[in-house]
Every structure is written in C-alpha cells, then in structure tokens.
C-alpha positions in Angstrom: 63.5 22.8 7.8 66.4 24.9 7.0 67.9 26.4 9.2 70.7 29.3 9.1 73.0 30.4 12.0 75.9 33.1 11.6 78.6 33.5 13.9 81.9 35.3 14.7 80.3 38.6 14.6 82.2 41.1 17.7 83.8 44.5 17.6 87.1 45.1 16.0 89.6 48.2 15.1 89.6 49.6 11.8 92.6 47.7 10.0 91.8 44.5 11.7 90.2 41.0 10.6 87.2 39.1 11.4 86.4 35.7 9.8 82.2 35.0 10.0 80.6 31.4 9.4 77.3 30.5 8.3 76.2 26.4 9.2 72.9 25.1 7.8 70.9 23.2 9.4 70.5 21.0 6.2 70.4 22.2 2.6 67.2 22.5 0.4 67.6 20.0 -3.0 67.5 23.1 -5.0 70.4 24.9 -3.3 72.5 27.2 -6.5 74.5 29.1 -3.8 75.3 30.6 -0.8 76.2 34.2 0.3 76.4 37.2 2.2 75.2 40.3 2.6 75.2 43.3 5.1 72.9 45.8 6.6 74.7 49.5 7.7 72.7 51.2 10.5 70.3 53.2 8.6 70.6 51.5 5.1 69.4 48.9 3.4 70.8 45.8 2.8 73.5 44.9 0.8 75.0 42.1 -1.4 78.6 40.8 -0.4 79.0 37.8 -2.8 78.4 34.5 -2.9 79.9 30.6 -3.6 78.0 28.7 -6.0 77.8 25.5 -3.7 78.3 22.7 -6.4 80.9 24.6 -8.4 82.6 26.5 -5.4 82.8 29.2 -8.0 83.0 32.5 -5.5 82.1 36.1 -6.4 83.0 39.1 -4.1 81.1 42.5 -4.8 83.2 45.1 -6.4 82.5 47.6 -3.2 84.8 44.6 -0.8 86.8 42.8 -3.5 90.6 42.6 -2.1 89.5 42.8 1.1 87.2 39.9 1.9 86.9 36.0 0.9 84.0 33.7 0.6 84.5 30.0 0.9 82.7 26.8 1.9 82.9 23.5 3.5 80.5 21.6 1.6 81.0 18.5 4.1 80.3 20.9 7.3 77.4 22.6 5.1 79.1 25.7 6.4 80.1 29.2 3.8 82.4 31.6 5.3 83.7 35.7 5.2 87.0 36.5 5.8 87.4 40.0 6.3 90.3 41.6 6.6 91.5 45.2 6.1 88.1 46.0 7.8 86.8 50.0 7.5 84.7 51.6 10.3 82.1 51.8 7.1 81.9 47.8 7.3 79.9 48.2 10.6 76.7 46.4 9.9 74.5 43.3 10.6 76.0 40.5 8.4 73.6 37.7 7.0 74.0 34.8 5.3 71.3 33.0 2.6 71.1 30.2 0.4 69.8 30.9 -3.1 67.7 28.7 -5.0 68.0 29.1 -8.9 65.9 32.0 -9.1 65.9 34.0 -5.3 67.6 34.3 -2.3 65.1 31.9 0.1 66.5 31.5 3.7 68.2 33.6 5.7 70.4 33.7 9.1 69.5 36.4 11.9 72.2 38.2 11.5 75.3 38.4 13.2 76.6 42.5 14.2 80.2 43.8 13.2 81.3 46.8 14.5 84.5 48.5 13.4 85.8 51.1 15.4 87.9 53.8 13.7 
C-alpha cells in the first residue's frame, strides 16, 4: 500500500528558506508524477508543481516560480520543495501526491509551514 510521508515542515521568518521531502512507501506501477500542493488557512488547496518521475521533467506554478524547486531522488523514492525567499502568504499545510496518468491518487498528511512576517 502506498504510503506518503512529508517532512521538514516548522516556522520560519519571511525572507528565509525551508527545504520539505516527501518519501513513499513504495510507488504504484502507474506512477506519471509527483508533486506538491498547499492549503492557506481558510482556502482551498493549491497546486505547487510537480516532477514527472520517469522524465524528471519539473514544473513550478507560475504563483512560486523563482522562488521554489522541485526535485526527486528516484532511488530514495523521495520528491522535494525548496523554498526559498518564503512570504508570510506561503503559510499553509504542504502536501505531497503521486499522480497516476489521469488524477492525483495518494496523498501525504500534510506537513504545516508557517512564515512569520
């Protein structure tokens, strides 16, 4: 069964950096990609990017671009967000998923970030 876990969530100063990793537990057969999105207190959640997992193609969402980073470790089954330059408005839960061709089908529990201005 997969299984997602996030860390390296915590509480930084606006201007400051925080790197989050997502390990699986093992990968479904169909994996396309994995990625990350966000959930601001009060809103609903959001779509980061995402690493296609064979390719290692990576795609950052126009609202982060510049700021944060998506990578993977295919051997550690592991995709990452650097984020750096880090606004009080990036205070959310962060999630991770792995996408089969067609939907987003497992998720992490989230891991907080909290940005303090």
């Amino acid at each position: 069964q997969v299984h997602l876990e996030e860390s390296g969530g915590g509480a930084v100063k606006a201007g400051g950096s925080l790197s989050l990793t997502c390990a699986a537990s093992e990968l479904p057969e169909n994996i396309y990609a994995m990625g990350w999105f966000r959930q601001p207190p009060g809103k609903e959640r959001e779509f980061l990017g995402q690493i296609t997992w064979k390719g290692g193609i990576p795609y950052v969402d126009d609202s982060v671009v510049g700021r944060f980073t998506i990578s993977r470790d295919m051997a550690k089954k592991t995709v990452h967000l650097q984020m750096d330059s880090l606004k009080f408005e990036d205070t959310a839960v962060y999630y991770c998923g792995i996408s089969g061709p067609t939907s987003w089908d497992y998720w992490g529990q989230g891991t907080q970030v909290t940005v303090s201005s």
